[in-house]
Structures are given as C-alpha cells and as structure tokens.
C-alpha positions in Angstrom: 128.2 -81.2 128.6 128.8 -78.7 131.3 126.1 -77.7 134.0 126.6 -74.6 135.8 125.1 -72.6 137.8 125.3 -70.9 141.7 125.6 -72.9 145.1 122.5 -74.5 146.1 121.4 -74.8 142.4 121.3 -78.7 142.7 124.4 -79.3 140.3 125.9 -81.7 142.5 122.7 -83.2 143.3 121.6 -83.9 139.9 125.2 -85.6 139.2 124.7 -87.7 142.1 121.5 -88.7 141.4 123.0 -89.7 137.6 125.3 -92.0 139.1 123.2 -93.5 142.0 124.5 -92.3 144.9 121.4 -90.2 145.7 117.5 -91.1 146.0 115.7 -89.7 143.3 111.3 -89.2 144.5 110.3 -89.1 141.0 110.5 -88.0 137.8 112.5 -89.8 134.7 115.9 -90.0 133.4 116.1 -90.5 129.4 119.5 -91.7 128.3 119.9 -92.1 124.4 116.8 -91.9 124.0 114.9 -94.4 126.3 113.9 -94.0 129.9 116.0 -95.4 132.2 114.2 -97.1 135.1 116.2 -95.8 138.3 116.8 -98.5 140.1 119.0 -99.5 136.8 121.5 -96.5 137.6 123.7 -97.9 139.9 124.1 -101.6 138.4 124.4 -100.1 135.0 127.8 -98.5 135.7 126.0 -95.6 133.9 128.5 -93.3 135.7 131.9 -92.8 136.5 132.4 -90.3 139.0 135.0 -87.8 140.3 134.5 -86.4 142.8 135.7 -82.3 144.0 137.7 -83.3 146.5 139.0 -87.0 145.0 137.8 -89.5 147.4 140.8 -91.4 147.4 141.5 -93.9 150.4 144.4 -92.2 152.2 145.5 -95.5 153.4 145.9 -97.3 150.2 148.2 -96.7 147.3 147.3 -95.6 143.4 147.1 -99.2 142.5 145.3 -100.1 145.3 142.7 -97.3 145.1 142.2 -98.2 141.4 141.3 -102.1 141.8 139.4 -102.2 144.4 135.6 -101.3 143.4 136.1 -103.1 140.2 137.5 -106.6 141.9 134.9 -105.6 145.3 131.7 -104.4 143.0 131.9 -105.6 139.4 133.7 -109.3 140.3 136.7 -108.9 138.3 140.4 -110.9 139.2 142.6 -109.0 140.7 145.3 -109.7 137.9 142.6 -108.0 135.4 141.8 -105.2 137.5 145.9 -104.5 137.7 146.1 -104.8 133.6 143.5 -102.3 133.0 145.2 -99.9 135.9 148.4 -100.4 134.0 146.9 -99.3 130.9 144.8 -96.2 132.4 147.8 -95.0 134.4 149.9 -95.4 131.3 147.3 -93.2 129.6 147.4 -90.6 131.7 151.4 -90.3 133.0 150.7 -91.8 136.5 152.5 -95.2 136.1 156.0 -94.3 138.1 153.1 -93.4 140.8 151.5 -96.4 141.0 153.0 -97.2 144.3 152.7 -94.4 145.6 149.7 -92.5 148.3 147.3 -89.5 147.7 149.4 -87.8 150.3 152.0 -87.5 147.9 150.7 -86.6 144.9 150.1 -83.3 143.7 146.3 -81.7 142.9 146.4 -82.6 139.3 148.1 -86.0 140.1 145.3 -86.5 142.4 142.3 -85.2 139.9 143.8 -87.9 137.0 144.2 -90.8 140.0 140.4 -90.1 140.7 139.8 -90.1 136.8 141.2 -93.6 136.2 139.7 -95.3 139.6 136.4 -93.5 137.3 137.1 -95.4 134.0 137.9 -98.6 135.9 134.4 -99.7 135.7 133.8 -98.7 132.1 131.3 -95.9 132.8 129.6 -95.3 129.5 130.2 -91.1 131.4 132.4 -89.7 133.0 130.8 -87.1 135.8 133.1 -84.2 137.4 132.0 -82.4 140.2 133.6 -79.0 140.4 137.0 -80.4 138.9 138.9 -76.9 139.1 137.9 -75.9 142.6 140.7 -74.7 144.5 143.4 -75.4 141.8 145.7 -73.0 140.9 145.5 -71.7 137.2 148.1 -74.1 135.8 146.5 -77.1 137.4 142.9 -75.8 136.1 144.6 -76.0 132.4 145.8 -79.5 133.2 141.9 -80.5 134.0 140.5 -78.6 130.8 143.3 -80.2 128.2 142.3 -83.9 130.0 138.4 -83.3 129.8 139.3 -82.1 126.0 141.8 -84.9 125.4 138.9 -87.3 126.7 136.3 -85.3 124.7 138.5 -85.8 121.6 138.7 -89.5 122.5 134.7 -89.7 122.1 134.0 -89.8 125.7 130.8 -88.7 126.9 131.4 -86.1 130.1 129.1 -83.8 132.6 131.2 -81.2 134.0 129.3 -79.5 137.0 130.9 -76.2 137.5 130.2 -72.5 138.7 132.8 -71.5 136.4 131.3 -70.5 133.3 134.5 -69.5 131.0 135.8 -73.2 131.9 132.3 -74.3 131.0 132.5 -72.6 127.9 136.0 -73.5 127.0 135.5 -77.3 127.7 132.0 -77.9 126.8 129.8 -78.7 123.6 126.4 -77.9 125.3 125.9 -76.0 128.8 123.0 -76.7 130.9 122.2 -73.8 133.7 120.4 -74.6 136.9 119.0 -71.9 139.5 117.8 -72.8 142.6 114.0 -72.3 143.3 
C-alpha cells in the first residue's frame, strides 16, 4: 500500500502513529480485521520502520546498528541477534559491510541497512517514509525492485510518498491524503 499525497497531508504522521512513535487523541486502528487497542502498537512490534533519512547511529557499525533494539527492546542474546543480522544482510548484499559505518555506505546501501535494522524485530509491516527522496534515479530503481522483491516475498508494506508514478509502480492499493 502506498499513501501519497502533498506536504503537510499527515503521511508521515499517520505512519508514525502506525508504529507508535506518535500520540494518537482518538479514533481506532483496525488491523486484519479487529481493533487494535493503541497502547498495543508499540509492544506489538506492529511496525518496522524506515525512516527518510535512515536513522542509523553514526557511531556504530552495520552490525552494531542492527542488534541493538532487538537485544536493548525485545531481550534477545546477542549471539541471536548477530544470526538473524547475518541472514538479513545476506539477503540483501550487505554482508562484506557488516563492519563497516553509515558514513561509508552509499544512499541505497544505507536505505537496505535501515531495512534490515526494520525486520530485526519481525514487524508483521514494514513502513517507509519517503524512501526515494533525494536519490538519484538509479538508486530510486534500487528502492522500488527491494519494496517489489519484498512484496513478492509476501510482505505487507506502507510506502508514504509524494511521488505518485513510484506509488503506482510499486503499490497494490494507494491511499491519498489532503490536508484540511
């Protein structure tokens, strides 16, 4: 699902609010079905999110940016946390940068780093927020062939975007939001 729409239209906001990291005052959120109560959100590890600009830790490596919420929020041993890195980085052609820091990784290197510290805690959706701004038009194919590859994996993605040909080219259902 893709949900685009202008600046100010409360994309980002409804993403966040998906995944916690903003208050909702009221309303209700139905997922598959049944109303979720919101204070379930965050502990549920509804949502994975990656964020526009990354949100990597400059300071720390791949590895270390990947383990860290899962062993800090979720409880998990280290030597776990570094398994399912292994595999995710694997998955997605980052394991010869496993070592390496955000500073030194290209945009798209960066977007699929930010992916994988997203499916560390086994969101049951992934949430990208603006994932081709500011990318050049060969990195903004690498983002649409992932979301697709993921798609094709059975995934369940929201794409916020004000792109609408990458919404249309990446999405099964678009949702459009105007600001009031």
């Amino acid at each position: 699902m893709a949900i685009v729409g202008p600046s100010g239209g409360g994309k980002t906001t409804l993403l966040r609010m998906l995944a916690g990291l903003e208050t909702i005052d009221s309303g209700e959120i139905f997922y598959n079905g049944e109303s979720l109560p919101l204070d379930e959100l965050e502990k549920r590890h509804l949502l994975g999110f990656v964020f526009q600009d990354f949100q990597l830790f400059p300071h720390l490596s791949v590895m270390e940016n990947l383990i860290l919420s899962p062993i800090k929020t979720m409880g998990m041993s280290e030597a776990d946390a570094k398994k399912k890195a292994v595999d995710l980085l694997t998955r997605l052609g980052l394991l010869a940068h496993a070592d390496a820091y955000p500073y030194s990784l290209s945009g798209g290197q960066k977007q699929r780093v930010a992916l994988a510290r997203a499916m560390m805690i086994d969101p049951e959706v992934i949430g990208y927020d603006e994932p081709t701004s500011a990318l050049d038009p060969e990195l903004r194919l690498e983002v649409e062939k992932l979301i697709l590859q993921n798609r094709g994996l059975g995934m369940t993605q929201i794409v916020v975007t004000h792109d609408l040909q990458f919404a249309e080219n990446i999405a099964d259902q678009i949702l459009k939001v105007e600001p009031k």
